[in-house]
C-alpha positions in Angstrom: 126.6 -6.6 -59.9 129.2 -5.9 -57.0 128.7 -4.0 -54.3 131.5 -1.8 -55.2 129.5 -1.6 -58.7 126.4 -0.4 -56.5 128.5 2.6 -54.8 130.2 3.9 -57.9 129.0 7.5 -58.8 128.0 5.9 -62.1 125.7 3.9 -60.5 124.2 6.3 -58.1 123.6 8.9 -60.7 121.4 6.0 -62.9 119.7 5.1 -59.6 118.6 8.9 -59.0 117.6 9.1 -62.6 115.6 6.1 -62.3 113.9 7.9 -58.7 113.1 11.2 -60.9 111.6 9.5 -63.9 109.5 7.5 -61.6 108.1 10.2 -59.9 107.9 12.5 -63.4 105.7 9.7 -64.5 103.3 9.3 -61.4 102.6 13.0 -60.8 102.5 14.0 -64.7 99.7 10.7 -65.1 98.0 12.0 -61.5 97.3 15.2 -63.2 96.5 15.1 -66.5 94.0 11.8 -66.0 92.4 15.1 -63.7 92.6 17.4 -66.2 91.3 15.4 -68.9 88.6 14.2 -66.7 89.7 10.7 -66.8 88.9 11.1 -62.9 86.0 12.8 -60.9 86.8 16.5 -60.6 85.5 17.0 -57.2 87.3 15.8 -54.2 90.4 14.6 -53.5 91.6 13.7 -57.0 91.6 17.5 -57.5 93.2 18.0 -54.5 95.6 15.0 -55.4 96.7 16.2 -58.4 96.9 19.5 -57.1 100.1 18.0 -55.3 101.4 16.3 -57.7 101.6 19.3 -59.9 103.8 21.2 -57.0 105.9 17.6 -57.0 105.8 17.9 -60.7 107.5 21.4 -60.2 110.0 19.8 -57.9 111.3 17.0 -60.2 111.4 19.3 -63.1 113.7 20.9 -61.4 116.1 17.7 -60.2 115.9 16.8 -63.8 117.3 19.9 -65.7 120.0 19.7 -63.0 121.0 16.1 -63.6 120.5 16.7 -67.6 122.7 19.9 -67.3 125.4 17.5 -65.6 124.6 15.1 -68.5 125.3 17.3 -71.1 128.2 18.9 -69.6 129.8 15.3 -68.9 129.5 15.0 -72.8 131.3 17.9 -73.6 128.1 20.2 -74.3 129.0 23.8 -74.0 126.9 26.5 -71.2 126.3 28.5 -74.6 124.1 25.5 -76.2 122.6 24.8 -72.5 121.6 28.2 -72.3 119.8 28.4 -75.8 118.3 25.0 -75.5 116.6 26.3 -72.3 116.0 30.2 -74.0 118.4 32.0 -71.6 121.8 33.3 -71.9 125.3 31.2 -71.1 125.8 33.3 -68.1 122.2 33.0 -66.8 122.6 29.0 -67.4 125.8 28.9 -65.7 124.7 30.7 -62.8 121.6 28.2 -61.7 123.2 25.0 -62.8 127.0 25.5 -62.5 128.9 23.3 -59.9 131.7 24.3 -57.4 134.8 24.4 -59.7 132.9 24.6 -63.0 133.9 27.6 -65.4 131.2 29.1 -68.2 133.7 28.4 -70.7 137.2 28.1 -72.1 139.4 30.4 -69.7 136.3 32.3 -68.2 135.6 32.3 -63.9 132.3 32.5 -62.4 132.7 36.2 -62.0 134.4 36.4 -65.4 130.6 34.7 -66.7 128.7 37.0 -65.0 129.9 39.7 -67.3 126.6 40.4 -69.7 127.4 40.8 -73.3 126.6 44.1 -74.5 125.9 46.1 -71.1 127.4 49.0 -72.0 125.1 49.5 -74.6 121.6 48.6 -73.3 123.0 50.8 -69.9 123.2 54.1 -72.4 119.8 52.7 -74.0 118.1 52.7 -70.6 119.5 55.9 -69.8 118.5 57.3 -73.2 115.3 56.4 -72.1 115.3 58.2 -68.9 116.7 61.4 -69.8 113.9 61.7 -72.4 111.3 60.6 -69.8 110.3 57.6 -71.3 109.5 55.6 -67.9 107.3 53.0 -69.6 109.5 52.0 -71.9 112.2 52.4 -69.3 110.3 50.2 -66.9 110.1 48.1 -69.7 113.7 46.7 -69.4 113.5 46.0 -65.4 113.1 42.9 -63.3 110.1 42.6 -61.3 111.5 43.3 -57.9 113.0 46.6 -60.2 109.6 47.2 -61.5 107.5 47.2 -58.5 110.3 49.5 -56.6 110.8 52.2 -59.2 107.3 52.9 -60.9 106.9 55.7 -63.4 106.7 58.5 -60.6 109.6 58.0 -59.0 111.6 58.0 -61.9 109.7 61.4 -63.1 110.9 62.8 -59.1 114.3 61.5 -59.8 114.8 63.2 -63.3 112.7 66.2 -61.8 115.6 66.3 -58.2 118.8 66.2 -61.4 116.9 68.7 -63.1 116.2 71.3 -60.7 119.7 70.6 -58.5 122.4 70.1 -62.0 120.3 72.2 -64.6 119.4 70.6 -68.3 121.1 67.5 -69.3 124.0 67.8 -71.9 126.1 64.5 -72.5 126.7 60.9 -71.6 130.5 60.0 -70.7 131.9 56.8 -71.3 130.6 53.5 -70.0 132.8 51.4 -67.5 131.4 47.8 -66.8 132.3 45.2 -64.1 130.7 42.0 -62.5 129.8 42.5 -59.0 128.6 39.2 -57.5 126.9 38.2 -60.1 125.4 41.3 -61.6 126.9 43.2 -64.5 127.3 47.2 -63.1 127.7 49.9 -65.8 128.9 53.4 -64.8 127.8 55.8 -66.7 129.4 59.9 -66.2 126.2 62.3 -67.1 127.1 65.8 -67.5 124.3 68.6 -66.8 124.5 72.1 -67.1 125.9 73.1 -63.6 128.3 69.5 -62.6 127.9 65.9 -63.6 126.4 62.8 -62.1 127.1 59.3 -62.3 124.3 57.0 -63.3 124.9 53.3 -62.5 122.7 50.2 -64.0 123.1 46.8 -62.7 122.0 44.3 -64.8 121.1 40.5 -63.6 122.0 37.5 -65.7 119.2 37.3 -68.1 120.0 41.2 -69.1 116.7 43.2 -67.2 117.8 46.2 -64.8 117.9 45.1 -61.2 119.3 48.3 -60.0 119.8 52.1 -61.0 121.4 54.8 -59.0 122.4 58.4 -59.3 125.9 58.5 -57.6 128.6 61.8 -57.1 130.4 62.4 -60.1 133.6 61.9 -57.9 132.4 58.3 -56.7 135.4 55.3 -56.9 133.9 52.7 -59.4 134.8 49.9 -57.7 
């Protein structure tokens, strides 16, 4: 093989893939000749394949990557990466997408970001709160969303909209945008004395990462 041979992006990929299937082997054998007791338990095999197991999580991660370029390079589409790996096309895009790369035919990056459906799932969740429903409401948000908002703030919240706008009448129509990376639904909520607008932000995998109570007057933009 030539030199130029060696330094051709063909041949650098193979050589990495070579590197990560190495290592997948070592640390994967490391730890489960461990875990199946193959290998005293006390000590530093333990310890030892207590390492490999965070270089297992490493490589894992190098390999999706270089199968996602893989699959791409054949043709394969961010909607079948995305339910091979049990997440949506935009939440595939978003971790494994290059500089340049598109999550489909004629879409951008921000374009992808869009969730399917938010304008739905944003009335759900507000259903939800205006019958004060937190668990379930809770239900539907990230973690960092979950441990921020627990159920008694979101009773104080619909308690402050109670007491300052009256009873809760309607919901308005949804608008929806992307907004670096998140899908944002506002939402128009008319109470008896004014409105309020309710906005839900949405990550890619479709949990609540956000949800504010905004002026009625407030740009959406």
């Amino acid at each position: 093989m030539s030199d130029s041979e060696d330094n051709a992006p063909g041949a650098a990929d193979a050589a990495d893939r070579q590197v990560m299937a190495w290592t997948l082997k070592t640390n994967a054998e490391l730890a489960v000749s461990v875990l199946m007791g193959d290998r005293e338990t006390g000590g530093e095999p333990v310890l030892a394949a207590l390492a490999a197991s965070r270089g297992l999580a490493r490589v894992v991660d190098d390999i999706q990557r270089s199968l996602v370029r893989q699959a791409r390079n054949r043709g394969l589409s961010w909607a079948a990466i995305g339910e091979m790996l049990h997440v949506t096309r935009q939440a595939a895009f978003q971790r494994f997408g290059g500089p340049g790369e598109t999550a489909g035919p004629g879409d951008t990056p921000e374009a992808a970001a869009l969730l399917p459906g938010a304008a739905e799932e944003a009335l759900r969740v507000l259903a939800l709160f205006t019958e004060q429903r937190w668990e379930e409401m809770r239900s539907r948000f990230d973690a960092r969303m979950a441990q921020a908002a627990p159920a008694d703030l979101l009773r104080t919240v619909w308690q402050k909209a109670d007491r300052e706008r009256g009873a809760f009448r309607t919901m308005g129509t949804p608008s929806v945008r992307a907004v670096s990376g998140y899908t944002v639904v506002d939402v128009p909520m008319a109470y008896e004395r004014g409105e309020l607008l309710r906005r839900v932000a949405f990550n890619a995998d479709g949990q609540v990462a956000g949800f504010f109570a905004l002026p009625a007057e407030t740009e959406r933009s």
